[in-house]
C-alpha positions as CSV (number, residue, x, y, z in Angstrom):
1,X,15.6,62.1,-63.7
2,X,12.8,64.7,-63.6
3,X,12.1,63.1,-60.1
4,X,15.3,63.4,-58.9
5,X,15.1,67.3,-60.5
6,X,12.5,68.5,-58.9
7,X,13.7,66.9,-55.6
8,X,17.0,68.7,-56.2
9,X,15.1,72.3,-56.6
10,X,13.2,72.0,-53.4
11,X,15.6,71.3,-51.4
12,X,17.5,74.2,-52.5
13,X,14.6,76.3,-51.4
14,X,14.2,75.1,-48.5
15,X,17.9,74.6,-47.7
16,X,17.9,71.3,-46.4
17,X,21.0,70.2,-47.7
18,X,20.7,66.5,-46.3
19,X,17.9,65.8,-48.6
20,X,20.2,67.7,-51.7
21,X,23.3,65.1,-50.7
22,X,20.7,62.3,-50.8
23,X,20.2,63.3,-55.0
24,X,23.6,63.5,-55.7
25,X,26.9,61.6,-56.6
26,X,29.8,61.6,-54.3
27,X,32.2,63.3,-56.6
28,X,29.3,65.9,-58.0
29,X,30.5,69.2,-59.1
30,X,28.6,72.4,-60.0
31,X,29.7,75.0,-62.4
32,X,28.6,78.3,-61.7
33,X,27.2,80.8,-64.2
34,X,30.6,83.0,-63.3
35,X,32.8,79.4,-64.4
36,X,33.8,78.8,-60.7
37,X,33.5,75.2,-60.1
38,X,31.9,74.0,-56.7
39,X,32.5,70.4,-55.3
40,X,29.5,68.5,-53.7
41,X,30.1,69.2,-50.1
42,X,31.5,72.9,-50.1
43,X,28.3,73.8,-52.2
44,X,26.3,71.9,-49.4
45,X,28.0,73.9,-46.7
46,X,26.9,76.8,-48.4
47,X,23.1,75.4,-48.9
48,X,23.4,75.0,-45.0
49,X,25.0,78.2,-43.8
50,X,22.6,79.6,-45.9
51,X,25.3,81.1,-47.6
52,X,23.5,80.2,-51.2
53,X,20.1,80.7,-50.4
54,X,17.5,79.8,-53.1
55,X,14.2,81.9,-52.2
56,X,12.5,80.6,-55.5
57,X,13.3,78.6,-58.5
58,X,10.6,78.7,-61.5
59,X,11.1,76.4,-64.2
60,X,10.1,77.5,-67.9
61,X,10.9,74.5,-69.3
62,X,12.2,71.7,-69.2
63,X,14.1,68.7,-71.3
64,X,15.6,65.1,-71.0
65,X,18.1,63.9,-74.0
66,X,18.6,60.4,-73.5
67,X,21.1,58.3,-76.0
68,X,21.8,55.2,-76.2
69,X,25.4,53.7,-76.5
70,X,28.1,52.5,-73.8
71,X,29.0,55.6,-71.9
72,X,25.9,58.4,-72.7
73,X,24.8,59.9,-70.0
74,X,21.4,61.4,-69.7
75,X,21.1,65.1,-69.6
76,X,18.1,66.9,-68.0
77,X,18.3,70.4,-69.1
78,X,16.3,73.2,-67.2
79,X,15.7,76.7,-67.9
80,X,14.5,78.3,-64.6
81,X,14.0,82.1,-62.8
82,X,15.9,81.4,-60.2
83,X,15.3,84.1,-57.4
84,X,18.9,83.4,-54.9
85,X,21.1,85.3,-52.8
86,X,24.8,83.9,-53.3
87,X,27.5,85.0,-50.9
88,X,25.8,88.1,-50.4
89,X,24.2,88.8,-53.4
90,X,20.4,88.6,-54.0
91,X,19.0,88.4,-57.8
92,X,17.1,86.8,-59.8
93,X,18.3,84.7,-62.5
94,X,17.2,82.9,-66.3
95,X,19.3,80.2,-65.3
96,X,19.7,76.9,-67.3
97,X,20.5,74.2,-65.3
98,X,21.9,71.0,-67.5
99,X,22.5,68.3,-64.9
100,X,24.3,65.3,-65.9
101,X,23.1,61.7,-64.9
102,X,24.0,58.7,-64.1
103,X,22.8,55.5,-62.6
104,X,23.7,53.9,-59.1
105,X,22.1,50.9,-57.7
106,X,18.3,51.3,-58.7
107,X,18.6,55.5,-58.6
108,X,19.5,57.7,-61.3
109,X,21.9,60.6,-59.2
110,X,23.3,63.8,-60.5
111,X,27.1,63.7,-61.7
112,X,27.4,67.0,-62.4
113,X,25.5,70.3,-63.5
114,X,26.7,73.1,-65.4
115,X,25.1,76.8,-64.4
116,X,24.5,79.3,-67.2
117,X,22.4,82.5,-68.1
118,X,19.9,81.8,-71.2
């Protein structure tokens, strides 16, 4: 899961949203800090138009909560400074990041992630 993290982050900065679909789920949705939720391939057009542009993404920390039991899935949660200009809008952010898991095949691939200010 960190793996597939840190892949995840840089490929947002450098906007190569092929290697971004390659970490992800088919249904994957992102929530936005504002609420808005994104599907998996209108947030990649964005990534590609450059339209969500991530210039930098720090991470301050960052943990895993695994559980056990017949549905859990694991949770990597990141607190970032994430430096961005979205739809216009440049800033940077104390966003935490707390992507959902799960496995496919022999990969673990994110689900969903939910965006919010710490």
């Amino acid at each position: 899961m960190r793996r597939n993290y840190t892949r995840q982050r840089d490929a947002m900065v450098a906007g190569d949203a092929d290697a971004l679909a390659d970490l992800l789920t088919e249904d994957f949705v992102l929530t936005h800090m504002t609420g808005f939720r994104q599907r998996r391939d209108e947030w990649l057009a964005d990534v590609q138009s450059g339209q969500m542009a991530y210039h930098s993404i720090q991470d301050v920390a960052i943990t895993v909560d695994i559980t056990d039991g017949p549905g859990d899935q694991p949770v990597l949660t990141a607190r970032t400074r994430t430096d961005a200009t979205i739809w216009g809008s440049r800033g940077t952010w104390p966003l935490q990041l707390e992507i959902h898991f799960v496995r496919e095949g022999a990969r673990w691939l994110a689900a969903y992630t939910v965006a919010s200010t710490w």
